[in-house]
Backbone bond lengths (Angstrom), bond angles and torsions (degrees), N, CA, C in turn:
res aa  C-N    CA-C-N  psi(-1)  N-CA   C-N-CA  omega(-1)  CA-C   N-CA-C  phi
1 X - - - 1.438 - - 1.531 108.70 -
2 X 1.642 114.12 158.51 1.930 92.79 -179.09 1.131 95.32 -114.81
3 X 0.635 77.21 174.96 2.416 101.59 -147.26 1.670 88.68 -97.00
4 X 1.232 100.23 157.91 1.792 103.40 176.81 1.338 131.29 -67.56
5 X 0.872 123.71 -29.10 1.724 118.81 138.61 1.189 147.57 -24.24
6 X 1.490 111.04 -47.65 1.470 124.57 -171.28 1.623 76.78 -101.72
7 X 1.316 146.79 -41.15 1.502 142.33 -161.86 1.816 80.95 -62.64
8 X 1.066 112.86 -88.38 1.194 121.45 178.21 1.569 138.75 -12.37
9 X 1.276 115.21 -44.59 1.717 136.78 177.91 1.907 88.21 -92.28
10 X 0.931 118.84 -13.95 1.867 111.32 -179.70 1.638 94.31 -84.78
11 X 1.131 109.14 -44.17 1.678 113.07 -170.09 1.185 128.60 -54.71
12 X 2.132 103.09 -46.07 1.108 116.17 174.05 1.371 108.35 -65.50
13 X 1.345 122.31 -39.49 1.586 109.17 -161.33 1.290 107.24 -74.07
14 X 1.567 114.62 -18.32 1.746 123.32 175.77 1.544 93.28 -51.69
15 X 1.462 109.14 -74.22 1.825 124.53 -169.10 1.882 102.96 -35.12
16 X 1.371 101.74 -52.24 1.858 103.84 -162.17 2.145 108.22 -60.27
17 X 1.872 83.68 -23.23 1.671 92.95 -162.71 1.890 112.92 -82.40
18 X 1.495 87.70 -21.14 1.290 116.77 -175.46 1.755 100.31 -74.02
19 X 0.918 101.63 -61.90 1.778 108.02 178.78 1.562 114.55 -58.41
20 X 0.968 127.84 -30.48 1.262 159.09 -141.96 1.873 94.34 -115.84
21 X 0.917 139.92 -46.63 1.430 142.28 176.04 1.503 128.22 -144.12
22 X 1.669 101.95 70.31 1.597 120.20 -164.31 1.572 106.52 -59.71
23 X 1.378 128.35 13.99 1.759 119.44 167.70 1.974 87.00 -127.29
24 X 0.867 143.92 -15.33 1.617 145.88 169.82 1.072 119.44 -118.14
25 X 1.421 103.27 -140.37 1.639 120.11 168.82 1.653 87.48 119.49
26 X 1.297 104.49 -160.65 1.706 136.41 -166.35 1.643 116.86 -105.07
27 X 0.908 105.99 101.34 1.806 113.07 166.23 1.652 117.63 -106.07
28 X 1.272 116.48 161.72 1.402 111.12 175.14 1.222 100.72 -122.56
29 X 1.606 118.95 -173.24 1.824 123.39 163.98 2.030 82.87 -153.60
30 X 1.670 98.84 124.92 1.457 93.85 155.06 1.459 114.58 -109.64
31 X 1.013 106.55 163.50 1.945 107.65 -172.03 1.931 90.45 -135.95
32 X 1.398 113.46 141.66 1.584 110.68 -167.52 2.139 70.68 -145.33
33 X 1.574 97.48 126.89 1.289 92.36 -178.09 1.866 94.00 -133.40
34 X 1.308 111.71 96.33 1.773 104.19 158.07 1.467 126.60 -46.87
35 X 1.696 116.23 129.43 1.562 116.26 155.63 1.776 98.12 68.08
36 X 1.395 123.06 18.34 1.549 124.26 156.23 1.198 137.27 -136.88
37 X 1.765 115.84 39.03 1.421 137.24 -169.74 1.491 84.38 -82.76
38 X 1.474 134.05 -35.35 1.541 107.97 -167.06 1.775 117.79 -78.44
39 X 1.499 120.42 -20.68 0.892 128.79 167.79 1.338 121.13 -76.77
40 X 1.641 128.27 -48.18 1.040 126.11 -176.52 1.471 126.17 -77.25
41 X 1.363 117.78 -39.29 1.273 112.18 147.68 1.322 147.41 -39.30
42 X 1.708 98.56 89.14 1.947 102.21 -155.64 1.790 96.03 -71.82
43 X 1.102 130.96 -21.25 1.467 119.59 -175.39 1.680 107.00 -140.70
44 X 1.331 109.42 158.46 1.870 119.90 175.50 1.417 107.75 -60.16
45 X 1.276 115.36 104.96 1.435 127.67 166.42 2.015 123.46 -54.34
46 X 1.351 100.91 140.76 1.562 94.54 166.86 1.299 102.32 -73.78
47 X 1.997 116.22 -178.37 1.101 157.24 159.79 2.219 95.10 -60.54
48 X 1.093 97.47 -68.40 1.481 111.55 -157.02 1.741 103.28 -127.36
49 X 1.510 125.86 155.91 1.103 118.43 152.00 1.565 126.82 -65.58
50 X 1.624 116.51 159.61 1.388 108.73 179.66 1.697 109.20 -89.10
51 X 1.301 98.96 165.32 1.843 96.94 174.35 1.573 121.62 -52.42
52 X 0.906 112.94 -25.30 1.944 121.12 168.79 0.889 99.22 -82.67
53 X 1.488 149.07 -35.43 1.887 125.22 -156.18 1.779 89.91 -89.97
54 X 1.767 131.15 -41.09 0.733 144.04 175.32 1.541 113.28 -33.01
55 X 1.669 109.44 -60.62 1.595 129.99 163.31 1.346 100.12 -33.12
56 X 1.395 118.37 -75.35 1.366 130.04 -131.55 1.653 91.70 -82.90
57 X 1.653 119.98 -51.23 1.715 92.18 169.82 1.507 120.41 -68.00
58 X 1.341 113.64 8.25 1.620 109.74 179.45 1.492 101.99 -94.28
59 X 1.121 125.61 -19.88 1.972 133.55 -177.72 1.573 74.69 -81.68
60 X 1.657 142.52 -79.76 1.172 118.71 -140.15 1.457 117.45 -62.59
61 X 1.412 111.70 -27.44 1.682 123.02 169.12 1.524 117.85 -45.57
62 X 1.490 103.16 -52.96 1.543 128.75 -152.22 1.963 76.94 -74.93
63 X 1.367 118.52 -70.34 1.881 104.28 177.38 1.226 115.52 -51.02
64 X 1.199 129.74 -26.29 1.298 122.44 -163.20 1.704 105.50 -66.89
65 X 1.390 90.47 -52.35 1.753 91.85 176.05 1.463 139.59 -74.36
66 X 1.144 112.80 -1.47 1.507 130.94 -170.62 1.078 107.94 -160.42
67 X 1.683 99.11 136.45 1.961 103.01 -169.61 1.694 100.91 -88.39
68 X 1.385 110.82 -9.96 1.589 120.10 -178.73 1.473 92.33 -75.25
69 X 0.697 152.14 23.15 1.765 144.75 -171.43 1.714 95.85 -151.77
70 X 1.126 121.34 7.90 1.658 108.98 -177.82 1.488 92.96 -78.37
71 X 1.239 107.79 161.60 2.271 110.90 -159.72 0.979 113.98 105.06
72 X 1.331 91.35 -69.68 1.943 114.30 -148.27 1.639 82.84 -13.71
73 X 1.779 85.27 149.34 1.827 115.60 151.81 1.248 105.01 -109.15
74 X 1.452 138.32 6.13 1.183 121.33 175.66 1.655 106.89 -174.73
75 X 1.452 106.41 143.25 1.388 105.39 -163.19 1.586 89.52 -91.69
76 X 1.748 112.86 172.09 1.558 144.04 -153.54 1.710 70.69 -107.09
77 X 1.539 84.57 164.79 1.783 116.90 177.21 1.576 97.09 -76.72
78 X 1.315 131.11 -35.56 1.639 90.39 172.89 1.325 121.03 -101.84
79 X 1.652 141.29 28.50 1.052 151.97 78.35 1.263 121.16 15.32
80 X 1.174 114.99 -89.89 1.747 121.93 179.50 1.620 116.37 -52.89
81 X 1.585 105.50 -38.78 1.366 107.97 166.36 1.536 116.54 -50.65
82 X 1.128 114.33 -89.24 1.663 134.05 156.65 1.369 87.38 3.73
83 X 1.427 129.60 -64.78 1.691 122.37 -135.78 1.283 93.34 -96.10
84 X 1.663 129.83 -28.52 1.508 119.22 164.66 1.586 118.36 -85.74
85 X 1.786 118.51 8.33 1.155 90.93 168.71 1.584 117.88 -97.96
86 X 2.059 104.68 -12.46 1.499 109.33 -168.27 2.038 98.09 -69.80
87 X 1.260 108.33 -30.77 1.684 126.75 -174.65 1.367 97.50 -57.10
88 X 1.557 133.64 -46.00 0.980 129.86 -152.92 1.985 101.62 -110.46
89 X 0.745 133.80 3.76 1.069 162.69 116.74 1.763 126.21 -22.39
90 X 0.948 92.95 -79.54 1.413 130.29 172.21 1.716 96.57 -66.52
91 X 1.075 136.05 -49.27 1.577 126.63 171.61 1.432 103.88 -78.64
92 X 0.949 137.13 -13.46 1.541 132.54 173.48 1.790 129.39 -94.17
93 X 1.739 103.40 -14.83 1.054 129.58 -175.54 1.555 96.63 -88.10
94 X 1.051 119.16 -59.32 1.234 140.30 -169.53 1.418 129.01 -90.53
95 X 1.241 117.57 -47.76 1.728 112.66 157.50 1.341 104.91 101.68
96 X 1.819 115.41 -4.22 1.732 102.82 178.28 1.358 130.21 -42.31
97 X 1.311 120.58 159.31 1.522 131.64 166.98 1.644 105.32 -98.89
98 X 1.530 120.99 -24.93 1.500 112.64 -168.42 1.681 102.10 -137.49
99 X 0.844 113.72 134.12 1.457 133.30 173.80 1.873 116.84 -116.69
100 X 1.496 108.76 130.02 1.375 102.06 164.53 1.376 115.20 -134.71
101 X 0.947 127.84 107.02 1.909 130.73 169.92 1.125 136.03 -32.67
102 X 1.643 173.95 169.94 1.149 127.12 127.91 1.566 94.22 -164.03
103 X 1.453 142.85 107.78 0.911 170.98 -86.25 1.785 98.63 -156.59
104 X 1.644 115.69 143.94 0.791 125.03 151.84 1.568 128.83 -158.77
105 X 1.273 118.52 115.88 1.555 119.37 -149.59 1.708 108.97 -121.20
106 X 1.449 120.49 94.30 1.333 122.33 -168.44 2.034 103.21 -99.97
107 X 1.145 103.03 29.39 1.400 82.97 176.73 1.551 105.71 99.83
108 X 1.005 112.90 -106.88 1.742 134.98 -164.96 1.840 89.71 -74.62
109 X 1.218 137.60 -46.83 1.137 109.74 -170.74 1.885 94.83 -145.27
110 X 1.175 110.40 153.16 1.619 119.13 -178.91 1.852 113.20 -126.91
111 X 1.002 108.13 151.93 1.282 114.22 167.17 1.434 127.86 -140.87
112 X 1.905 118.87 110.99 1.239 83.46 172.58 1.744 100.19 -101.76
113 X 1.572 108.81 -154.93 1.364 135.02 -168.02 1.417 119.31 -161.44
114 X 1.266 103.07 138.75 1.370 109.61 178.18 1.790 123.36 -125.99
115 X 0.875 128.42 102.83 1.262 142.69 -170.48 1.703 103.82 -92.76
116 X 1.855 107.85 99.14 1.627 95.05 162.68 1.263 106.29 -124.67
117 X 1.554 96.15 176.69 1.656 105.34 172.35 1.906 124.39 -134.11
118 X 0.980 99.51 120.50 1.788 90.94 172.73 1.636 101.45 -97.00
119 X 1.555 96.58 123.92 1.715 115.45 -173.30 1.362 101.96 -72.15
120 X 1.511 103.28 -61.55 1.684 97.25 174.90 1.629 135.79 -9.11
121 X 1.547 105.03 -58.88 1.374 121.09 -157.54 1.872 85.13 -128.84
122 X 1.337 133.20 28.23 1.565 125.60 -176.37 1.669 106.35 0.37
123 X 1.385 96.87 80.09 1.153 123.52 165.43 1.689 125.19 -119.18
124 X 1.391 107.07 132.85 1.502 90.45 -162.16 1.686 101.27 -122.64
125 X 1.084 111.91 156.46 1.302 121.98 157.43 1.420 140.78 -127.50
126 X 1.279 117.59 160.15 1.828 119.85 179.55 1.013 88.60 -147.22
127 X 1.982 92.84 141.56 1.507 109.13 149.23 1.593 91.59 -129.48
128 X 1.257 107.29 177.43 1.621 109.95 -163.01 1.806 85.27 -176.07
129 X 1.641 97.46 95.92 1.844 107.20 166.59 2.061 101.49 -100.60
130 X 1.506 94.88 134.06 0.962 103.68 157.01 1.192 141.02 -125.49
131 X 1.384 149.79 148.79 1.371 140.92 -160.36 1.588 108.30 -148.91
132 X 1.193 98.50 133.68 1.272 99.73 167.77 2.112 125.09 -158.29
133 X 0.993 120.01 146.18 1.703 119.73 -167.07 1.618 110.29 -49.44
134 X 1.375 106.08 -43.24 1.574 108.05 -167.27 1.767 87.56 -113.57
């Protein structure tokens, strides 16, 4: 489950994205699924994210919050921070063994997603941020 902190730093960035893009902005959906990590898990998860998937949810953060950053090819250093502290967060809230990333960026609005699993207790999780201009 995520602990009030990480609930908390999700909210604000909802509020900043919201102000920030009065026809869009940034929403999330979490999904917490008991005893169905073996089914829901469509592919073999890493340990950790890699240094690019890390980037790439740190570019969708870095647009999400500022319409001066819509483009970007690459997110700023406190961007990347931000995106390894919600990740690390998110492994501490949660306790997974497998993580999978998976990104989708059409221009006007992007989404990534995160699909984990704790094997232990086949417990699965989703988060799924989306963003978009309008």
């Amino acid at each position: 489950m995520l602990k009030t902190e990480l609930f908390n730093l999700l909210e604000a960035l909802l509020e900043k994205s919201d102000k920030e893009y009065d026809q869009g902005g940034l929403i999330y959906t979490y999904t917490e699924a008991p005893r169905q990590a073996h089914s829901l898990m469509r592919k073999p998860g890493q340990l950790a994210l890699s240094e690019a998937e890390t980037k790439d949810f740190a570019r969708f953060l870095q647009q999400s919050q500022s319409e001066a950053s819509y483009g970007i090819k690459e997110a700023n250093a406190e961007s990347v921070t931000l995106a390894n502290k919600i990740i690390s967060m998110l492994k501490t809230d949660l306790e997974f063994d497998e993580i999978v990333f998976s990104t989708i960026d059409e221009g006007w609005d992007m989404e990534v997603s995160f699909s984990m699993a704790r094997r232990a207790d086949n417990r699965y999780y989703h988060l799924l941020f989306w963003w978009s201009v309008d």
